[in-house]
C-alpha positions in Angstrom: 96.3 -17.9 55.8 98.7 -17.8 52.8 100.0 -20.6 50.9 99.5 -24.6 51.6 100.5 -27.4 54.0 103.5 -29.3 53.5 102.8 -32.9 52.3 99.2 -32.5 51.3 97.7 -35.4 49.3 100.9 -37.5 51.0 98.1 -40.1 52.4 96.2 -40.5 49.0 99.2 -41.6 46.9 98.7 -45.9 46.7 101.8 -47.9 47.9 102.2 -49.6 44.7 105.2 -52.1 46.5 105.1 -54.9 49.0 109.1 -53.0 49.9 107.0 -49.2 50.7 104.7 -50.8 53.0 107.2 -52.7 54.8 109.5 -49.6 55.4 106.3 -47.5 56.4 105.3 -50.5 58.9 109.2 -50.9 59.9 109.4 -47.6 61.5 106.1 -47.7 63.6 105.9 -51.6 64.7 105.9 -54.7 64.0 102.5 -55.4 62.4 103.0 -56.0 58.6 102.4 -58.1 57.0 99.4 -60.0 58.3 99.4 -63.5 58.3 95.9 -66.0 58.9 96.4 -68.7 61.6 95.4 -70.9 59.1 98.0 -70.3 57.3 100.6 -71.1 59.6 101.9 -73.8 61.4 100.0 -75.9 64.4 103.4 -74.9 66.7 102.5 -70.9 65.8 99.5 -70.7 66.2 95.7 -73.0 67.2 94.3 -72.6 64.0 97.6 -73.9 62.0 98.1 -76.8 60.2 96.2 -79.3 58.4 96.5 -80.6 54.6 94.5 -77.5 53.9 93.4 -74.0 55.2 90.5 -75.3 57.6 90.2 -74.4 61.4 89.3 -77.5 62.1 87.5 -77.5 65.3 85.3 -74.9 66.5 86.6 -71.6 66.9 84.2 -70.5 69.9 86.8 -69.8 73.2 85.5 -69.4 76.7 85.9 -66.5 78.4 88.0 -67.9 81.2 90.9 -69.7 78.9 94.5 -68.6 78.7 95.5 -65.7 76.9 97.7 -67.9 74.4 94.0 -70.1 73.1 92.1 -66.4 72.7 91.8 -66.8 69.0 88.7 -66.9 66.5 85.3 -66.2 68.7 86.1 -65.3 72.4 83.1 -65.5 74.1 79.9 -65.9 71.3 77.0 -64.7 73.1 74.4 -66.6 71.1 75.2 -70.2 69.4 73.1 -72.9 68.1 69.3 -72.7 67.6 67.4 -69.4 68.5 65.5 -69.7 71.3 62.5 -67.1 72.5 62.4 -63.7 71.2 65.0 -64.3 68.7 63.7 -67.2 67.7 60.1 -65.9 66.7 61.5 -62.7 65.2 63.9 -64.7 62.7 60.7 -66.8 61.9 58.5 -63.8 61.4 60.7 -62.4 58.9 61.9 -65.7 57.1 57.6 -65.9 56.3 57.6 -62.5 55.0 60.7 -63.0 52.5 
């Protein structure tokens, strides 16, 4: 094979500018820039609103809710105190540290 590929090194070169990510993003879809629900409004979003950046309530979501309250934890498998197995092995190495 002679000679190199076209745009080498393209990928490696830092953005530098808020403006060069937002064209790269504006072509593909609308995902830029990334905004915390905490940061927005209570209307925009469940985590929103507030005198300060704070969930607020906890942010563990059954399984079974509708698609528009899926935010933060959907579906924790293990809260609270460790119970059995778990619980032993946490104690076993909390002794040893």
């Amino acid at each position: 094979m002679i000679g190199q590929v076209a745009g080498g090194g393209r990928t490696e070169k830092p953005m530098l500018k808020a403006g060069n990510a937002y064209h790269k993003y504006k072509v593909k879809r609308n995902c830029w820039p990334k905004v915390c629900g905490v940061a927005m409004n209570p209307a925009e979003h469940p985590h929103g609103g507030g005198n300060h950046q704070h969930i607020g309530h906890a942010s563990t979501v059954r399984r079974d809710a509708p698609l528009g309250q899926k935010v933060g934890l959907i579906v924790a498998r293990r809260t609270g105190r460790l119970h059995g197995q778990a619980a032993t092995a946490a104690a076993k190495t909390d002794k040893s540290a």
